[in-house]
C-alpha positions as CSV (number, residue, x, y, z in Angstrom):
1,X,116.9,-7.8,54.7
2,X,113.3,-9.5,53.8
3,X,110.6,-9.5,56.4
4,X,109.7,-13.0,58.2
5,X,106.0,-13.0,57.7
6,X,104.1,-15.0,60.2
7,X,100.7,-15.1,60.2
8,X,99.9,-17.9,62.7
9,X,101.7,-15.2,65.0
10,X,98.2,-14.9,66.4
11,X,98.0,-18.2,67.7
12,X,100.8,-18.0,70.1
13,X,100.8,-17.5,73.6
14,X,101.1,-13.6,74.4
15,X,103.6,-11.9,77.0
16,X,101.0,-13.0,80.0
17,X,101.6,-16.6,78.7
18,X,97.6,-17.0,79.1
19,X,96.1,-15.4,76.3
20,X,96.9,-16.0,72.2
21,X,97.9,-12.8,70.2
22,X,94.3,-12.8,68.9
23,X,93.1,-13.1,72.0
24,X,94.5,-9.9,73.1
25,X,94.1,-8.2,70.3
26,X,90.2,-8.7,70.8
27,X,90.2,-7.9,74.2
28,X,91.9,-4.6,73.2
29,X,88.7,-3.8,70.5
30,X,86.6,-4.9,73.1
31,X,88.1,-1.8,76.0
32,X,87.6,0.0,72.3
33,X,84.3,-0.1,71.4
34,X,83.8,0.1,75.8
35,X,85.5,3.7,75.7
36,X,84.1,4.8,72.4
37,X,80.1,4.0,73.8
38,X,81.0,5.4,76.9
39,X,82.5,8.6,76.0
40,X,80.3,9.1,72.9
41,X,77.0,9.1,75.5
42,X,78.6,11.9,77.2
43,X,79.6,13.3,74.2
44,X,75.7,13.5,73.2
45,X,74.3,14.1,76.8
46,X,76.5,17.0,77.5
47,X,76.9,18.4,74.3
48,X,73.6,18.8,73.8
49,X,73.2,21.0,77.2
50,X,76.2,22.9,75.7
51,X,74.5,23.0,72.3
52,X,71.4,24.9,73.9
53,X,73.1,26.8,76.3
54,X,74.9,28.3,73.0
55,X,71.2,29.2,71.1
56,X,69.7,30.2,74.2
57,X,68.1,33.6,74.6
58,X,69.8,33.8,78.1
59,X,73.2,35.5,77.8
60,X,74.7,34.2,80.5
61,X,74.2,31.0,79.2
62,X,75.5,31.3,75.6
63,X,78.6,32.4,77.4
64,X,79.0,29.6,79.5
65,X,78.4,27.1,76.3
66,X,80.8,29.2,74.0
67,X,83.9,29.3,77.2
68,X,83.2,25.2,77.1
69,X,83.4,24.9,73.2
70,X,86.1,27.3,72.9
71,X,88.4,25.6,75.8
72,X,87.9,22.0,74.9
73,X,87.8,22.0,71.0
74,X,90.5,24.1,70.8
75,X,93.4,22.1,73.3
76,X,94.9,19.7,71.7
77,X,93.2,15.7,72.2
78,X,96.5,14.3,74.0
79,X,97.3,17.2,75.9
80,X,93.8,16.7,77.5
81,X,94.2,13.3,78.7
82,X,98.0,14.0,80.0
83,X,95.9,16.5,81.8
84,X,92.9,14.4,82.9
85,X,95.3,11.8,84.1
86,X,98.7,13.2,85.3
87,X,97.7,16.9,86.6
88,X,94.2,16.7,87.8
89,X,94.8,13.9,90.6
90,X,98.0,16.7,91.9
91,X,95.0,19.8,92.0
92,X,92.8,18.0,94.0
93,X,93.0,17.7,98.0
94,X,95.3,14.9,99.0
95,X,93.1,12.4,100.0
96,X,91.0,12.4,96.8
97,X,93.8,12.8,94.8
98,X,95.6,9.9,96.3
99,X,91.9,7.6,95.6
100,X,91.7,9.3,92.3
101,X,95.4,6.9,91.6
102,X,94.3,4.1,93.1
103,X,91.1,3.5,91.0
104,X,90.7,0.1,89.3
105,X,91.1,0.5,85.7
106,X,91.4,4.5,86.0
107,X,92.7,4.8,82.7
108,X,89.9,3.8,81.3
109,X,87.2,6.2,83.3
110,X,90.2,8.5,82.4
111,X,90.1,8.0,78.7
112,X,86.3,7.9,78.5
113,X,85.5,11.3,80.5
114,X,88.2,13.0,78.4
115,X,87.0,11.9,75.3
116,X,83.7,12.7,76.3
117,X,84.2,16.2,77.1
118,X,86.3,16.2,73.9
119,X,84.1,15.3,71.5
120,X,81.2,17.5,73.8
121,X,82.2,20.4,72.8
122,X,82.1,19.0,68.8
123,X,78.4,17.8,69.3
124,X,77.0,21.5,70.8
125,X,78.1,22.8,67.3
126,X,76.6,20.1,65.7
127,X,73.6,20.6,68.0
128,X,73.6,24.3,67.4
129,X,73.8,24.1,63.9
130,X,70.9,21.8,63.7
131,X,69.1,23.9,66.6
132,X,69.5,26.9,64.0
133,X,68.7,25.4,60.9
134,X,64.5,25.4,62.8
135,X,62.4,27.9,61.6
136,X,61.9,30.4,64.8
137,X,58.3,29.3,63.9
138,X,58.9,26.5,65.8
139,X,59.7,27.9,69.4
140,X,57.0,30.2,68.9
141,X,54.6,27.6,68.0
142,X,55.6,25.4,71.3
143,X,55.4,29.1,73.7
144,X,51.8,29.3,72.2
145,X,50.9,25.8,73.4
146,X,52.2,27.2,76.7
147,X,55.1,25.4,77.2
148,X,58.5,27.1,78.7
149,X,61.6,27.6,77.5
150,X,63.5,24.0,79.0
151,X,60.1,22.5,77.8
152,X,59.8,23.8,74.2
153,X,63.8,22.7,73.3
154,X,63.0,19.0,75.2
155,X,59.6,18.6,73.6
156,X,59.6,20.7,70.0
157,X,63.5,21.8,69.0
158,X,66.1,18.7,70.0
159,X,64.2,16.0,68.5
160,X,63.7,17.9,65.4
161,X,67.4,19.1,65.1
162,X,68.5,15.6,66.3
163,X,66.6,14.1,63.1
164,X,68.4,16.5,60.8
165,X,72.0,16.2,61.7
166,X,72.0,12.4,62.2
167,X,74.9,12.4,59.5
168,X,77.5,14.5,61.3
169,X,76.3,12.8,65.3
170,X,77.4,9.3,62.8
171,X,80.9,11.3,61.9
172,X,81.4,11.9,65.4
173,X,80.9,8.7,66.5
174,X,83.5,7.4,64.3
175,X,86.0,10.1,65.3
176,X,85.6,9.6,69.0
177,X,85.9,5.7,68.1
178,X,88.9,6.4,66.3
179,X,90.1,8.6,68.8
180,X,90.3,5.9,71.6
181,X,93.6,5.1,70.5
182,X,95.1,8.4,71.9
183,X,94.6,6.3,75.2
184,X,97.6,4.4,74.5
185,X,99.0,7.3,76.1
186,X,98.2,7.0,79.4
187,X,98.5,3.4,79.5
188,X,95.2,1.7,78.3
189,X,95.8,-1.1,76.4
190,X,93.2,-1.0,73.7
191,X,93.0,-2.3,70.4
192,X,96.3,0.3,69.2
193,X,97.5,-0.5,72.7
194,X,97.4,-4.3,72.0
195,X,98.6,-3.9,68.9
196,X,101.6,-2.2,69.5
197,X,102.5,-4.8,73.0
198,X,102.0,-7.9,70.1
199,X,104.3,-5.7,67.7
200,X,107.1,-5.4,70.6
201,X,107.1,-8.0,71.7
202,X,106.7,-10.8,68.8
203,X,108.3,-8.4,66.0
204,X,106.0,-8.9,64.0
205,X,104.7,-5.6,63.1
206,X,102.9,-5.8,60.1
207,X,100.6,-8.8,60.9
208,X,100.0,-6.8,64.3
209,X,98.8,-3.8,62.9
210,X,96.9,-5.7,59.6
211,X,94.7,-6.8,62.6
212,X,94.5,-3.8,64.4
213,X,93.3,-2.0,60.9
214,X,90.9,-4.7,60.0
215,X,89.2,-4.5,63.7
216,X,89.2,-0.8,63.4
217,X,87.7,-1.0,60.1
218,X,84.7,-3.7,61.3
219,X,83.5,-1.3,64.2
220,X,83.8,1.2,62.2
221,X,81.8,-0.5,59.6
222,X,79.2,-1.6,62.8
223,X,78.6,2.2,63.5
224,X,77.8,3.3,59.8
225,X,75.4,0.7,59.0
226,X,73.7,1.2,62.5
227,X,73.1,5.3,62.1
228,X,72.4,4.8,58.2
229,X,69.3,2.9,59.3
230,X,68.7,5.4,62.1
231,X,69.0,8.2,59.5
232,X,66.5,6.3,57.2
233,X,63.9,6.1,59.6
234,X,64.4,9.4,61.0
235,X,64.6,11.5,58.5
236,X,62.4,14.9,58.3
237,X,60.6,15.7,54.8
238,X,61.2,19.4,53.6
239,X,64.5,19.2,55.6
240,X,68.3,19.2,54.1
241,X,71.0,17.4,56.2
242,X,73.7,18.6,57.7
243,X,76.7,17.1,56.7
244,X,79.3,18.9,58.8
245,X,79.2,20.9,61.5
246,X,81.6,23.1,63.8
């Protein structure tokens, strides 16, 4: 049996009978891009606290930062958000529970916390390892200009290490972007999402996904060219990059 190709598919009305197929498959990259930014900054915010709490001289601390990297990098991605989305609301009291369901668009705040802690506990290795690649110069260098610890990583160490492993904070980016489409699981309709409710429902799978791969493809494209200017203007003479980390 030969495929029907029909490319002006995307024209047509959708299931909701409001939207065109391309309409929906744009709103799906645009609750993509949504969860990638928003996961990806708490990705980098807490990551980096994790990152530091793992080269700190504080024992206590590089324990807490290991138990976090160890737990989250190490469970699988879509066990996480079954997890994040179907357990946690049973754990809690009742009452919060029971508001946790009822949220507006909770599988979205779903998706982007669980991706953020996710790819959080990729970023402190990344952090780390650009935190270690310093000369221990440096932290002696900001304790003689009298600073404290919390002072001498915000002011001297993090924006040195973040200069030097701009390459792998670009490859996580893409990987948590790419990730998004685990969502599908719990119900977000992203751009995979969309993709696979046009496919279902029109039958016309390889137009559905051509579209899915080519919008994939242009934020992915967005993301490079944005950190490979970043990376030109921040790089550090005298330092090598870090390519991969963790």
């Amino acid at each position: 049996m030969s495929y029907n190709w029909n490319w002006w598919i995307f024209f047509e009305p959708s299931l909701d009978g409001i939207h065109t197929y391309l309409e929906t498959l744009i709103w799906g990259a645009g609750w993509t891009a949504a969860t990638a930014l928003g996961a990806f900054t708490i990705a980098l915010s807490l990551g980096s606290i994790v990152g530091v709490a793992r080269t700190s001289p504080l024992t206590w601390m590089r324990a807490l930062g290991t138990g976090f990297v160890e737990v989250f990098r190490n469970v699988p991605l879509l066990v996480q958000m079954f997890l994040w989305y179907f357990v946690l609301p049973e754990l809690l009291p009742r009452d919060v529970g029971t508001w946790l369901k009822q949220v507006p668009n909770a599988q979205f705040y779903t998706a982007v916390i669980c991706l953020g802690c996710y790819h959080a506990a990729r970023m402190a290795e990344v952090v780390r390892a650009g935190l270690e690649s310093l000369s221990r110069g440096q932290r002696m260098a900001g304790q003689a200009l009298g600073l404290n610890l919390v002072q001498t990583y915000l002011y001297v160490l993090l924006p040195m290490a973040y200069r030097i492993v701009v390459p792998a904070i670009t490859s996580e980016f893409l990987s948590c972007t790419k990730n998004t489409s685990v969502a599908l699981a719990i119900g977000l309709m992203e751009l995979t999402g969309s993709a696979r409710a046009m496919q279902e429902n029109s039958f016309q799978i390889f137009e559905a996904f051509t579209a899915a791969t080519t919008l994939y493809l242009t934020l992915n494209l967005i993301i490079v060219f944005a950190m490979r200017a970043i990376e030109r203007r921040s790089v550090v003479p005298g330092y090598g990059s870090i390519k991969k980390a963790g």
